[in-house]
N, C-alpha and C positions, 0 to 999 in steps of 0.2 A: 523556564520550567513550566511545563504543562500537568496537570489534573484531570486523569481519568475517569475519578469516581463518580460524574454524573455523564460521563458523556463517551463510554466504550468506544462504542459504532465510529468515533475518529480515529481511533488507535490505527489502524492502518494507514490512513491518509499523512495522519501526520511522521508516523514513522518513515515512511516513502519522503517526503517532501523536508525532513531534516535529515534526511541524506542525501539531497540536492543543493545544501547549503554549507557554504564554511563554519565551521567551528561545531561544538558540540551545543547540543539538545540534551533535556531533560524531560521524559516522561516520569509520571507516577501514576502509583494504583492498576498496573497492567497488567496485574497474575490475572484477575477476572478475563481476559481476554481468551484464556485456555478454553474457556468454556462457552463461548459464544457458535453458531451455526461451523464453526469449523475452529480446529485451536490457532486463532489467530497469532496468539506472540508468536508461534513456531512458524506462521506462513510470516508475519512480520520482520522477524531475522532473515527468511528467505529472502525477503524483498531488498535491506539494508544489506547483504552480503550482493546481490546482483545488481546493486547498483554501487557495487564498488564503493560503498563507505564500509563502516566499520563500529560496534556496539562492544558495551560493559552492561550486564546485570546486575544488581547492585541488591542490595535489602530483602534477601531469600524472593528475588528475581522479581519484584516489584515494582522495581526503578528499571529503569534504561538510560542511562547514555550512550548520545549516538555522537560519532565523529561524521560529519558530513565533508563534503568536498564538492567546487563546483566542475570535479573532469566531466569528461564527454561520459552520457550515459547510456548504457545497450542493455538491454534484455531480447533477447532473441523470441525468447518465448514461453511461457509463464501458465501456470494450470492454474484455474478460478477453486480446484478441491474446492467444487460445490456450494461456493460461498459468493453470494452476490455482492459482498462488501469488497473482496478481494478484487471481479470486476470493476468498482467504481473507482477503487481506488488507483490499478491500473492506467484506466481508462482517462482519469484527471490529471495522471502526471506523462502522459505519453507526449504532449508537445514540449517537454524537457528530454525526452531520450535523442539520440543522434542517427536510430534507424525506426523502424516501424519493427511494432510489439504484436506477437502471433498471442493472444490468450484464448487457451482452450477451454472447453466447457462453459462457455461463455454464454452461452444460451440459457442458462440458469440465472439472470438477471429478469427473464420473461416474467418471473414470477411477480416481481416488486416493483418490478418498474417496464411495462411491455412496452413501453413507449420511448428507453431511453436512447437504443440505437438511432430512428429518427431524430432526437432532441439533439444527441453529438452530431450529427449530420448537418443539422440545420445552424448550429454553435460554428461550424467550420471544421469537426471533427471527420478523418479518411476515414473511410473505410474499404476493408481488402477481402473479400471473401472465397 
């Protein structure tokens, strides 16, 4: 079980990342997540449902459980809706997918971090443009 209430901005990594794993996850405190640069829980479900696991909302949609799995992972391609957390998150789990991830609007990460596509570049991270 994980604890959101000091630490939002993970809410997506970790949601991505316990459904790349066997068994269930436990988030808490993720209604705040509605209300961040983009409604995350709603892009968060997006992400748990295209990576082929599988979630329960729990405590007037507070809680999450996630069923994770370790099948092969695809997302073809994935819209950042404006959110640069949506790209990092993406972007840290793509050497667990089984193709290469198209994310659009991706250029909205310039803001926060203009240096991160180098940094993935220079980590070992492809890139396709």
């Amino acid at each position: 079980t994980y604890d959101l209430v000091d630490t939002p901005d993970l809410g997506l990594l970790l949601f991505a990342l316990a459904s790349c794993v066997d068994g269930k996850s436990t988030i808490t405190n993720i209604s705040r997540l509605k209300f961040k640069e983009s409604n995350r829980l709603e892009i968060g479900l997006k992400i748990i449902t295209a990576l082929n696991a599988s979630y329960k909302l729990l405590d007037e949609d507070n809680t999450i459980e996630i069923y994770g799995n370790t099948l092969p992972k695809v997302i073809d391609e994935f819209d950042s809706h404006g959110d640069h957390r949506v790209v990092f998150t993406l972007t840290s789990i793509s050497p667990l997918l089984s193709k290469p991830l198209t994310i659009t609007n991706a250029g909205v990460i310039s803001k926060s971090y203009p240096r991160f596509w180098n940094d993935f570049e220079q980590l070992g991270g492809i890139i396709r443009k």
